[in-house]
VMD Tcl script that draws the C-alpha trace (Angstrom):
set ca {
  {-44.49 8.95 -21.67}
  {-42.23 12.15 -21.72}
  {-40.37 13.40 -24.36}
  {-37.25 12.35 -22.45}
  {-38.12 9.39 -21.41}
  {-38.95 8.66 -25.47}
  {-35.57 9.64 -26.35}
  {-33.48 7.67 -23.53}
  {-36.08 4.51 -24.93}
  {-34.77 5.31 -29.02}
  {-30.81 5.66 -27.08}
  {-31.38 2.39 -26.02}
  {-33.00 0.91 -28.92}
  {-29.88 2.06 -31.05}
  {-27.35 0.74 -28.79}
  {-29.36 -2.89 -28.66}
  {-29.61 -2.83 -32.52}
  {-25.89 -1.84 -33.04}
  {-24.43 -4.71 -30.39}
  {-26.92 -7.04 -32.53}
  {-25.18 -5.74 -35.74}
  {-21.35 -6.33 -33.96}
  {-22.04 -9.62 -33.04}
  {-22.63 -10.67 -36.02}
  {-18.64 -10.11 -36.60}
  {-17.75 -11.10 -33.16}
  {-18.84 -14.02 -31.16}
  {-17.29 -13.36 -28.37}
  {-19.14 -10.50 -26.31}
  {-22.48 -10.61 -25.35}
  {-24.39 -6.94 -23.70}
  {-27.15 -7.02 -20.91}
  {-27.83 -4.02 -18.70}
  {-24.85 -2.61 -17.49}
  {-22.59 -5.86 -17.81}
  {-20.87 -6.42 -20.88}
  {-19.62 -9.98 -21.65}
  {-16.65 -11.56 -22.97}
  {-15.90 -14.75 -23.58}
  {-12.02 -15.39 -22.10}
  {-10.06 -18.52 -22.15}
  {-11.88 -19.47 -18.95}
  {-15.56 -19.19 -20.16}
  {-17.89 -16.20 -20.02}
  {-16.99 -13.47 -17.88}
  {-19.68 -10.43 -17.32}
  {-17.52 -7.34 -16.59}
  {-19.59 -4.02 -15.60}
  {-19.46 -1.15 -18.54}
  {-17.77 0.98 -16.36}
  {-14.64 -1.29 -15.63}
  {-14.05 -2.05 -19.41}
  {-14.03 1.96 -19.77}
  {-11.78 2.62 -17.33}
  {-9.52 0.47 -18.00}
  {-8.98 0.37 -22.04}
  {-5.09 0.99 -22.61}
  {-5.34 4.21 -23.84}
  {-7.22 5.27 -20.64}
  {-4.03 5.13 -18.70}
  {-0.71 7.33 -19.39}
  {1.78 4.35 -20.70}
  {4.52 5.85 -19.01}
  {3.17 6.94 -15.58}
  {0.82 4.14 -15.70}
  {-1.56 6.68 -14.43}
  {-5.38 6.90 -15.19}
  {-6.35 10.01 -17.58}
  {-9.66 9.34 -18.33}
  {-11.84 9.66 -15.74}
  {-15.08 11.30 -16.32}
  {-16.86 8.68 -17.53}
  {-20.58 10.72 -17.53}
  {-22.05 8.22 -20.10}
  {-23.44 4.75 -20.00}
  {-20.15 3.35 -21.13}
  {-21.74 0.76 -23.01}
  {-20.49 -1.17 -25.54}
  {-21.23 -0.74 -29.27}
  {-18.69 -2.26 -30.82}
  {-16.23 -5.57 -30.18}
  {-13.56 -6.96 -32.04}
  {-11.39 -9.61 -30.46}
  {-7.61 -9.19 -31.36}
  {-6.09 -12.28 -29.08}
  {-7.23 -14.85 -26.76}
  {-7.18 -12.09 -24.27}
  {-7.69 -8.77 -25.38}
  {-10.43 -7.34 -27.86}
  {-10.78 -3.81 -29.39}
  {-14.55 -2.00 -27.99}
  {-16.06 0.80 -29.18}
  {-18.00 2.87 -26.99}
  {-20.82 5.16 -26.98}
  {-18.90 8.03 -25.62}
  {-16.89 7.55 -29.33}
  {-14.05 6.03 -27.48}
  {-12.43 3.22 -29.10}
  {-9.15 0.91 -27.65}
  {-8.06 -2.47 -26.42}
  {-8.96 -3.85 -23.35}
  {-6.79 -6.65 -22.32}
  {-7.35 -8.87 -19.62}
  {-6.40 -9.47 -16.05}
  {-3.59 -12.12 -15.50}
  {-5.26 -13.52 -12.57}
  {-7.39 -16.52 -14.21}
  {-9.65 -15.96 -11.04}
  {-10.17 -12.14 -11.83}
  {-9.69 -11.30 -8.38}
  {-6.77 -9.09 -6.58}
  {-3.78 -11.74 -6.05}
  {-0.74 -9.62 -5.82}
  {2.60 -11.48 -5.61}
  {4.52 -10.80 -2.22}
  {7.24 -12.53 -0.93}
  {4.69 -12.96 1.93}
  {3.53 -15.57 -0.01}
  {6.98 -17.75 0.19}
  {7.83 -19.90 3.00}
  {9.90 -18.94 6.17}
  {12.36 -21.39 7.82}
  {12.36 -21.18 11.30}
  {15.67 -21.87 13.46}
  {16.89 -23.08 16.81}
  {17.16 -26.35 19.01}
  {13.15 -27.09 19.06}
  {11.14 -29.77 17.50}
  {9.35 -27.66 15.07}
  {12.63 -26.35 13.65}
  {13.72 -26.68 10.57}
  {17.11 -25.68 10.72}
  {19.70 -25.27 13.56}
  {21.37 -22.28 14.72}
  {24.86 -23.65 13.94}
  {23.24 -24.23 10.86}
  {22.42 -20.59 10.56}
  {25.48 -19.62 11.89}
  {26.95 -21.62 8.81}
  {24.07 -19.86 6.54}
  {25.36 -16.50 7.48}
  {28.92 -16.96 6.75}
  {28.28 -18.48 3.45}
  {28.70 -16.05 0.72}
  {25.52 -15.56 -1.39}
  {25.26 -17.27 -4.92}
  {22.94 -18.99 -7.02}
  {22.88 -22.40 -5.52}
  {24.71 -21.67 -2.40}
  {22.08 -21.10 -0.26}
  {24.69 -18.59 1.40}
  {22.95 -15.22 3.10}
  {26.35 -13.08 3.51}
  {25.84 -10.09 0.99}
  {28.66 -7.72 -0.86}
  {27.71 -4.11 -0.18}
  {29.24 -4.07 -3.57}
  {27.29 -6.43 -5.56}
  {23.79 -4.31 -4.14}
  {25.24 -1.34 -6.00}
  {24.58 0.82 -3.14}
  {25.18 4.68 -4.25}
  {28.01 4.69 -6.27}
  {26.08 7.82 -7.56}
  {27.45 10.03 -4.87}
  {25.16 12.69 -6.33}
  {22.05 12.14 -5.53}
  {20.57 8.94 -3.27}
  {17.46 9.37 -4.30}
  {16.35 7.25 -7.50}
  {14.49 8.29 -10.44}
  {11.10 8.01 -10.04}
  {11.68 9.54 -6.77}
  {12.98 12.76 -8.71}
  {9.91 12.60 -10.98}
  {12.00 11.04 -13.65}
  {11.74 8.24 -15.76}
  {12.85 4.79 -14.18}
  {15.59 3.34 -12.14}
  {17.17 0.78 -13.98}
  {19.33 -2.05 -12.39}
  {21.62 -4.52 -14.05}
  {20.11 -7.67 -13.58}
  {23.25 -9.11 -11.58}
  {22.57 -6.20 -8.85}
  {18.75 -7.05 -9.03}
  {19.13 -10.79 -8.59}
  {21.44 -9.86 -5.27}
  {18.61 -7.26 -4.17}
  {16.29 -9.78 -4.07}
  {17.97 -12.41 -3.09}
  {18.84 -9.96 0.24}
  {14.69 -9.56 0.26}
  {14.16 -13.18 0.53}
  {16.83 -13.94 3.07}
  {15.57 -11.63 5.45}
  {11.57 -12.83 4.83}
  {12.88 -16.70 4.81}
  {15.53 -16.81 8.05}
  {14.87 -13.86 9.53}
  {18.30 -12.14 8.67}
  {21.32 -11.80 6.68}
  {24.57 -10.19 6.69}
  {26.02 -7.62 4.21}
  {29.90 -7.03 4.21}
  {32.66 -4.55 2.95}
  {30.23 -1.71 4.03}
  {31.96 1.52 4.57}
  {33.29 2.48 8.30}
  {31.22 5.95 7.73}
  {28.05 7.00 9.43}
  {24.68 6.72 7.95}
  {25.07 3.82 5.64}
  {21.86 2.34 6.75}
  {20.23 5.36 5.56}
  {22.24 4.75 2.00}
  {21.11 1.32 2.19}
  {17.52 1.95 2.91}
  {17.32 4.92 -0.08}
  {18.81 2.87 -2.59}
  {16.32 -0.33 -2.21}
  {13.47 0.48 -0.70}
  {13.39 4.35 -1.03}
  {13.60 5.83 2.77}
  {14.10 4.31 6.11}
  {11.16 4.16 8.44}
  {11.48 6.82 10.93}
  {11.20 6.64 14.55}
  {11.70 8.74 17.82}
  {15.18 8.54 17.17}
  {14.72 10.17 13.93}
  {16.39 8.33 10.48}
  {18.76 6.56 12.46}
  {20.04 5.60 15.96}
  {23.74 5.82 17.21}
  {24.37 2.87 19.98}
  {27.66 3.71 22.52}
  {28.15 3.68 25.74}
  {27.38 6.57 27.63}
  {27.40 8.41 30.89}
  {23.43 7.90 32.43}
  {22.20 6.50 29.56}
  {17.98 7.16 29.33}
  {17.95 3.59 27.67}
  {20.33 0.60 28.80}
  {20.74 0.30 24.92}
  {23.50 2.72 25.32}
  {25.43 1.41 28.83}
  {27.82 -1.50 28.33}
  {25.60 -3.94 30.27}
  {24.76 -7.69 29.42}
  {21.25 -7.13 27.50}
  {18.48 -9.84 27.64}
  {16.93 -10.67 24.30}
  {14.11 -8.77 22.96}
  {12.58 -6.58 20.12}
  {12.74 -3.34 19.38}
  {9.84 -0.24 19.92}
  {7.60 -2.22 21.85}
  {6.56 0.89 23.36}
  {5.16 2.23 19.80}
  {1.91 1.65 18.03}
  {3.76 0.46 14.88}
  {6.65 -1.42 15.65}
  {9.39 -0.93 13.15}
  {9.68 -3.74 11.09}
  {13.35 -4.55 9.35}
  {16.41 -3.21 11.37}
  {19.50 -2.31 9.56}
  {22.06 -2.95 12.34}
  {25.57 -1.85 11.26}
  {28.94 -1.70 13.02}
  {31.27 0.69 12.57}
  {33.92 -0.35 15.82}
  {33.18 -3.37 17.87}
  {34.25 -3.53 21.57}
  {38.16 -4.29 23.05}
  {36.29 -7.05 24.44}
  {32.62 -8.14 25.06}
  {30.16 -6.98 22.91}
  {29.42 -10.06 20.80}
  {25.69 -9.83 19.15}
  {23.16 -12.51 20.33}
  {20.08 -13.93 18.18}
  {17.57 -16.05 18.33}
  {14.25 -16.59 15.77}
  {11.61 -15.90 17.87}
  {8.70 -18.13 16.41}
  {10.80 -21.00 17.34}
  {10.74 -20.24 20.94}
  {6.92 -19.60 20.34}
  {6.45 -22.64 18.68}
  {7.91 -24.71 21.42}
  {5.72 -22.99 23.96}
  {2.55 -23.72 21.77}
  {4.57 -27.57 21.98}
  {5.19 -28.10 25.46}
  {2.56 -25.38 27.19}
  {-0.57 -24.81 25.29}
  {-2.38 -22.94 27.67}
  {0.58 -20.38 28.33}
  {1.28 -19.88 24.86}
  {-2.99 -19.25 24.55}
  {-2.61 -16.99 27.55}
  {0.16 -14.95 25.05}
  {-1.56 -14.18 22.06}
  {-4.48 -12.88 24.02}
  {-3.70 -10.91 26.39}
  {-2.43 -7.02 25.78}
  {0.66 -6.18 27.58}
  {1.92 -2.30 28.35}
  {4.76 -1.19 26.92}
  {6.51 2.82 27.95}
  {9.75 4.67 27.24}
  {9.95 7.53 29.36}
  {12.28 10.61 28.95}
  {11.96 14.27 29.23}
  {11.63 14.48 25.31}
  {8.51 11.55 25.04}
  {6.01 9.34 26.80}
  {5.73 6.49 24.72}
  {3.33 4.04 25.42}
  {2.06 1.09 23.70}
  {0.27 -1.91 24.35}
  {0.28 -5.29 22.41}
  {0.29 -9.11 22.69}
  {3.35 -11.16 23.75}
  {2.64 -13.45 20.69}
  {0.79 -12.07 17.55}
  {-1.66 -14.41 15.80}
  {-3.35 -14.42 12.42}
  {-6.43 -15.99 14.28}
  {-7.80 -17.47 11.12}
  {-4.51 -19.48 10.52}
  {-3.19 -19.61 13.64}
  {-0.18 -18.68 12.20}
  {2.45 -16.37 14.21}
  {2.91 -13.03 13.13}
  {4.81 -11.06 15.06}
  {6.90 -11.59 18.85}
  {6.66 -7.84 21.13}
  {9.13 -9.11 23.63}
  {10.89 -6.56 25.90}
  {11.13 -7.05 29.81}
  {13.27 -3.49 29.66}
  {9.85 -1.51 28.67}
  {6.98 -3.85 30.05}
  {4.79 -1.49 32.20}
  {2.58 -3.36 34.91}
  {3.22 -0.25 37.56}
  {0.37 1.91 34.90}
  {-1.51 -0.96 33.96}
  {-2.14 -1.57 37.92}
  {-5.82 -0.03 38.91}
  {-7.08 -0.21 42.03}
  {-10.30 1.28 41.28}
  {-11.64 -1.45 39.06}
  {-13.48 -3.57 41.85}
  {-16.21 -6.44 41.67}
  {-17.82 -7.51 44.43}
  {-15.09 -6.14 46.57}
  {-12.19 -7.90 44.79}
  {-9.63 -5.84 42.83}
  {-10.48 -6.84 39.32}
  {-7.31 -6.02 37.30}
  {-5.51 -5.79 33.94}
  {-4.77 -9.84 33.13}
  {-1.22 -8.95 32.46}
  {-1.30 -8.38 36.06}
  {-2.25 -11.72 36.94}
  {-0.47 -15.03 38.46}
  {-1.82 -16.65 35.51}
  {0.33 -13.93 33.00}
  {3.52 -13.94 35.41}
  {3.42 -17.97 34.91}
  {2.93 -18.09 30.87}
  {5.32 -15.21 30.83}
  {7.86 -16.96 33.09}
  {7.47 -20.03 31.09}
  {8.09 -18.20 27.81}
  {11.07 -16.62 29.21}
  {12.95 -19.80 30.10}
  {12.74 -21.05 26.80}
  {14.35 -17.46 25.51}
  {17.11 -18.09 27.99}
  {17.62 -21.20 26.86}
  {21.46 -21.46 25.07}
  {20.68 -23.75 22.59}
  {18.49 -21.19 21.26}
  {20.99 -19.09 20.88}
  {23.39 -18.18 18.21}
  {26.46 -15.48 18.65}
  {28.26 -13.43 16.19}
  {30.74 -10.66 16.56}
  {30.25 -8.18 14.67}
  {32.56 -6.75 12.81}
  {33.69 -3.03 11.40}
  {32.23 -3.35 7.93}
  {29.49 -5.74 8.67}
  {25.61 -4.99 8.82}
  {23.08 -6.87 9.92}
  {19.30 -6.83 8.25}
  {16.83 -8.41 10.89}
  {13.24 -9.12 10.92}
  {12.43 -7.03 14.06}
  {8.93 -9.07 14.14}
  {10.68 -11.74 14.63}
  {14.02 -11.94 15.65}
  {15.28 -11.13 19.03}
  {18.52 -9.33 19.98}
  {20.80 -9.04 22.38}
  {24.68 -8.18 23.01}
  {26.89 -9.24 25.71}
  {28.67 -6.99 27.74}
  {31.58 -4.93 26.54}
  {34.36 -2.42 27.24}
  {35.97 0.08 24.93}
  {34.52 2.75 22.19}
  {32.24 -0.01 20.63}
  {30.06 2.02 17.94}
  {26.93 1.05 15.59}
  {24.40 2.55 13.82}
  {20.56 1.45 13.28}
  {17.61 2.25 11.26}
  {14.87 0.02 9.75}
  {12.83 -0.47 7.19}
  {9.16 -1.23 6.57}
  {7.92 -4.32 5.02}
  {5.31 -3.18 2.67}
  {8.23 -1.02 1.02}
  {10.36 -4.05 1.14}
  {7.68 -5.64 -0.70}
  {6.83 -3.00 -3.05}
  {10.81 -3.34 -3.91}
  {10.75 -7.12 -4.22}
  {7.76 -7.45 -6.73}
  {9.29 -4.79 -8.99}
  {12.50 -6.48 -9.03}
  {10.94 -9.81 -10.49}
  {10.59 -8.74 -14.15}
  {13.97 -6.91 -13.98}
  {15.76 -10.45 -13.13}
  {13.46 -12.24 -15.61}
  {13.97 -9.92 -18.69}
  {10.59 -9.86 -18.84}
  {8.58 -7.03 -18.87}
  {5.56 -7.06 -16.90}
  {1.99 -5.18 -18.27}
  {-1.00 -3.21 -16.81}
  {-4.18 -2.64 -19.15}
  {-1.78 -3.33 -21.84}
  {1.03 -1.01 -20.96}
  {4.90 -2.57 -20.29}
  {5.64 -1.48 -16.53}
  {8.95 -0.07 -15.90}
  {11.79 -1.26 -17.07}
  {13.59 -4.86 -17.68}
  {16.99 -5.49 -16.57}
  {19.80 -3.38 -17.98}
  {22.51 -6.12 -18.59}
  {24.04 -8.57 -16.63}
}
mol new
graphics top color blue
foreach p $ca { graphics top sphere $p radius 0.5 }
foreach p [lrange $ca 0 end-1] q [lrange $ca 1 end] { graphics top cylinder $p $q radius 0.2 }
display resetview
């Protein structure tokens, strides 16, 4: 046996006859190998050396809630354990470091982050499967929101949107310590979150009759807007030759936006700064519940749907966008929908077309060029034409509209005069991000990681 083999055998030695000595003042850690156990509220749990180490309290900044030790070159076993609560304990390790390691709120140990993901959605329109109407909605959107009310109709006022005209960026953004919200403002911010996750959409009112409030919006809750080929924002008026029909005066069929891009925005910020001298009235209608009925009433179309990939473009001089996606999005292991890329403006069949591809001397082409597509498609479609479907709004100077782009589908009847709105969107893991850190802000509550309060609770309210 080497000499350094000898020593690393007395290293170990010591470290089994010191965890012998600690547990006689602690029964509740155990060492083997490179696991260290504790005994939690749940029964034994063997965590790995390393993981205790890195994630003692004082190994993170308690402000930034940013890891500062990180060179962990030793064996990071455990020589020492005290246990201060039901869930935390005080270790000593053999690098000489000594702190609390409290643990994980999930009683499963595993990652389980809260998202409003995880809350139901209502679906609405005449089908079935729905749960709600759309004069229902209709009612739903000109209810004013309050506890109880089950209204979605927002006060730009009561989101406290910017009334800092100095800077629209919020703290942490600046590098700064943290944003802190009264919890009246946070309780309508998330409230705003939920709506749009649970019917689709909601309505915010007494918005200013100034360009790039979307963009205001979008800073103050979730940080930035998500950006597109349009840039932060889009204007919508009618124009002379307009590249997209978006911006003539025309009748527009339902649809969603960007099908043409790889990432699909996800949250549109619609806002209206003039509406029409006549015409010009918004159209809506929750897509899943025209999905739903086709999974109802056509199974094999709606199958046909979610499988195969359709070609999207948007052509100018400036881009060639191209995209390609199902009709209907699946999770496959729920069969739940995700997501609805419908857009008969931007489906491309001329480029998916190949004559080349040949088997046994018949044309062998892209299914979304089939009879069998055309049908499930045409089936769909007659269900999205379907009135009852349907529910109309006009739009007001003042009023914006938040919409689940995955979702919901648009439209606009056709108008004369100098009708004018703005649009941007927002992205839903942002949205999220904003949502969760809003919880412990309407609670009072702070939250904790490793030990350390997270941001801030709620100012007042």
């Amino acid at each position: 046996m080497s000499s350094s083999t000898k020593e690393a055998t007395k290293r170990r030695v010591s470290r089994l006859v010191s965890h012998l000595k600690s547990s006689a003042t602690s029964s509740s850690c155990s060492a083997s190998s490179q696991y260290y156990t504790l005994d939690t509220p749940n029964g034994p749990v063997a965590f790995p050396n390393h993981f205790l180490r890195e994630n003692i309290k004082t190994a993170w900044d308690s402000n930034s809630l940013q890891r500062v030790d990180f060179k962990m070159w030793s064996d990071n076993a455990v020589q020492k354990c005290t246990k201060l609560t039901n869930s935390s304990w005080e270790l000593a390790f053999d690098d000489g470091t000594v702190g609390e390691f409290h643990l994980p709120s999930q009683t499963d140990y595993k990652f389980n982050v809260v998202d409003i993901e995880s809350q139901p959605q209502i679906i609405w329109g005449s089908s079935s499967s729905s749960k709600t109407s759309s004069s229902d909605m209709l009612n739903k959107l000109s209810t004013r929101y309050s506890k109880g009310t089950g209204g979605i109709r927002f006060d730009w006022n009561e989101l406290d949107i910017n009334k800092d005209e100095s800077s629209k960026l919020a703290a942490e953004q600046l590098g700064e310590g943290r944003a802190k919200l009264q919890r009246s403002v946070a309780s309508a911010r998330s409230a705003l979150i939920e709506a749009t996750h649970k019917y689709g959409m909601a309505i915010i009112d007494h918005v200013p009759c100034t360009p790039d409030q979307g963009i205001t919006l979008a800073d103050a809750v979730v940080g930035a807007v998500e950006t597109t080929n349009f840039g932060y924002k889009f204007v919508i008026k009618s124009v002379h030759e307009p590249h997209n029909l978006a911006f003539d005066s025309i009748y527009l069929q339902h649809h969603t936006d960007f099908t043409y891009c790889g990432k699909c925005p996800d949250v549109a910020l619609f806002h209206c700064l003039n509406n029409a001298d006549s015409g010009g009235d918004s159209l809506w209608l929750d897509g899943f519940a025209c999905a739903e009925e086709l999974r109802r009433t056509d199974p094999a179309a709606f199958d046909l749907l979610t499988k195969v990939l359709v070609r999207h473009m948007d052509i100018t001089d400036k881009w060639d966008l191209q995209a390609s996606h199902p009709t209907i999005e699946l999770d496959h292991s729920t069969g739940k929908i995700q997501r609805i890329y419908f857009n008969e403006r931007t489906r491309d069949s001329w480029r998916a077309w190949n004559n080349n591809q040949r088997n046994n001397g018949v044309i062998k082409n892209d299914p979304q060029c089939s009879v069998e597509f055309y049908n499930a498609l045409k089936t769909f479609e007659k269900i999205i034409e379907t009135k009852k479907f349907h529910m109309q709004t006009q739009l007001l100077p003042g009023e914006l509209v938040v919409f689940d782009n995955s979702r919901i589908l648009h439209s606009r009847t056709e108008f004369e005069g100098e009708r004018h709105m703005e649009g941007c969107y927002m992205e839903w893991g942002a949205i999220n991000a904003t949502w969760r850190s809003l919880q412990p802000q309407i609670s009072g509550k702070s939250d904790t990681y490793c030990g350390n309060v997270v941001g801030s609770t709620s100012g007042g309210t």
